[in-house]
C-alpha positions, 0 to 999 in steps of 0.5 A: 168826086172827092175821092178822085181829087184827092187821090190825083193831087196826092200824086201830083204833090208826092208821086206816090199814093198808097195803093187803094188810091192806085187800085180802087180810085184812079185804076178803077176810074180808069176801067169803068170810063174805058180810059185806054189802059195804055194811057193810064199806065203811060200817066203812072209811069210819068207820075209815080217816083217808084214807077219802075216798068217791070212792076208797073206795066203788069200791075197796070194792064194785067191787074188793074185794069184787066187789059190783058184779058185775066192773064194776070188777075182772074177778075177786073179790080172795079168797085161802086163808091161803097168799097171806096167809102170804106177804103177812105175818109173821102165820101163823107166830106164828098158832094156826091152821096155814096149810099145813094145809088140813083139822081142826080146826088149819087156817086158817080162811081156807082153808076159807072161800076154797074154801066161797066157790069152791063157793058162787059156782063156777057164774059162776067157771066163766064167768070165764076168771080164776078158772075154773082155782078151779073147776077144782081145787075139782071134783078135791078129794075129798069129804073 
């Protein structure tokens, strides 16, 4: 995942990225592989040189990986590879296939964000933010 790769080398070469790298590549990673949201905030912390704990701790737990239940942010910041293909100039360049939603080609991202659409669709459907998710994931077929 191209996008991954570069978005974590980028932080490990600068300690900063910009903030779709934060938000829809690690961040989402992070809530779609149930990554303990206390870890990526303790790796933000150590990794990002304008990490300052007023600002990271309810970016990270409140707002980009929903951990505090939508105290801060009303939905989870998570995405398919469509959202990050048109955020970056990674997917074109990526092995794995961005329009390709199913085989072994695919973006790992797109599995991962409907996995986490299934996982979490019982309080989705309560949330009138992301309850169109629920919506489309029930019309997809078993295949």
């Amino acid at each position: 995942m191209l996008c991954l790769k570069d978005a974590v080398t980028h932080v490990l070469n600068h300690g900063y990225s910009h903030h779709i790298q934060r938000l829809m590549v690690l961040s989402n990673f992070s809530n779609l592989t149930n990554t303990d949201p206390r870890q990526l905030n303790h790796w933000f912390w150590l990794a990002y040189i304008d990490a300052y704990e007023w600002v990271e701790l309810p970016n990270v737990i409140g707002m980009s990986t929903f951990a505090d239940g939508g105290i801060l942010a009303s939905k989870p910041y998570i995405s398919g590879g469509s959202y990050i293909n048109k955020m970056s100039n990674c997917c074109s360049q990526c092995k794995y296939d961005v329009k390709q939603k199913t085989g072994s080609c695919a973006c790992p991202f797109n599995y991962l964000y409907w996995n986490f659409v299934d996982q979490h669709r019982d309080s989705f459907a309560e949330n009138g933010r992301v309850s169109l998710m629920t919506n489309v994931y029930e019309k997809k077929s078993e295949d």
